[in-house]
N, C-alpha and C positions, 0 to 999 in steps of 0.2 A: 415276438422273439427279439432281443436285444443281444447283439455283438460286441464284447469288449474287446479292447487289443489294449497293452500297457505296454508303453517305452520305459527309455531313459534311466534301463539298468545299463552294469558294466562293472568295472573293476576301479575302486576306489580305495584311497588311500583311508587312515584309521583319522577320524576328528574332520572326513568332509562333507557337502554337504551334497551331494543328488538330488535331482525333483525328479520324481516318477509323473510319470502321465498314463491317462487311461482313457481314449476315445469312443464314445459308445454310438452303437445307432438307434434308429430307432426315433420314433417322432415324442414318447412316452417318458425318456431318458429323466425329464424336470421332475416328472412324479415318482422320484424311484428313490429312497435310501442307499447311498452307496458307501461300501467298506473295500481297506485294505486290509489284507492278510497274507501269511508269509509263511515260509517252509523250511526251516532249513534242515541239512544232511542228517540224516537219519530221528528224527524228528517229525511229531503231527504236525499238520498246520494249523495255526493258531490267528486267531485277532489281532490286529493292530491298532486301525482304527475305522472309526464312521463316520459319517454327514448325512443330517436329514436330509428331505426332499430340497428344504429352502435353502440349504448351507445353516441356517442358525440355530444349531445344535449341534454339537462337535463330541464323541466319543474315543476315547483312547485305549489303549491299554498300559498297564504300570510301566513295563521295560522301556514304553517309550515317551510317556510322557512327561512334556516341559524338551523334549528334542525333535519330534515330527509334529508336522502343521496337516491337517487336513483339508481339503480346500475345492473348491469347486465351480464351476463357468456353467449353465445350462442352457446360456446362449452358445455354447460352444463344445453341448453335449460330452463334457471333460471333468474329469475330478481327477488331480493330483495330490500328491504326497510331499512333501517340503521335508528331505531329512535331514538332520543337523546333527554334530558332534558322534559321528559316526562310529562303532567299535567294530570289536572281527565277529563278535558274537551277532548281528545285524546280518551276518552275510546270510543269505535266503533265498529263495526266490520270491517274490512277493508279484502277490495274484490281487487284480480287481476284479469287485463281483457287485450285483444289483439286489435288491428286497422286493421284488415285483408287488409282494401281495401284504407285507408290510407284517408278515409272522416271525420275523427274524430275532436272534439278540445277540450280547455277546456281552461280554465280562471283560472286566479290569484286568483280572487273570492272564487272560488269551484264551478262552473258550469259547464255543459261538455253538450257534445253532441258526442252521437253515441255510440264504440267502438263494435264490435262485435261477441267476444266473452267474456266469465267470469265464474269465480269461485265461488265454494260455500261460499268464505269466512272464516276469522278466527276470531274470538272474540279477541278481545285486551282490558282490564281491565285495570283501573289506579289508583291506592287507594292514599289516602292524606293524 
């Protein structure tokens, strides 16, 4: 069983930049695919982005890529999120989650399928 928690939401102004955090336990954390994904009001939740098990494979999705960084520490059982040039349309909540068994996918789009474990999520705010 692996436990996410995500920080370092809150209420941001429009063009700034937040880094989300995502803490995991677990001794297993290095072999796991990890993705951000997000929710906003009245809205599925959709993809954002991935990182392989190593960090060196990086997955996005359209609406944000070339403005969030994906990123990760496994000595420090951690993957964050780098977001930059931030709009109101971002505002979300955006949720970390694990690929335990490595069945997972997800699209350019915002569509995904699977991942198997996840976090309560953190509020991310974006005022104009």
């Amino acid at each position: 069983q692996v436990q996410l928690v995500e920080s370092g939401g809150g209420l941001v102004q429009a063009g700034g930049s937040p880094r989300l955090s995502c803490a995991a336990s677990g001794r297993t954390f290095s072999s796991y695919a990890m993705g951000w994904f997000r929710q906003a009001p009245g809205k599925e939740r959709e993809f954002v982005a991935a990182i392989s098990w190593s960090g060196g494979s990086t997955y996005y999705a359209d609406s944000v890529k070339g403005r969030f960084t994906i990123s990760r520490d496994n000595a420090k059982n951690t993957v964050y999120l780098q977001m930059n040039s931030l709009k109101p349309e971002d505002t979300a909540v955006y949720y970390c989650a694990a690929d335990r068994y490595g069945s997972s996918w997800w699209g350019e789009n915002g569509d995904y399928y699977g991942m198997d474990y996840w976090g309560k999520g953190t509020l991310v705010t974006v005022s104009s």
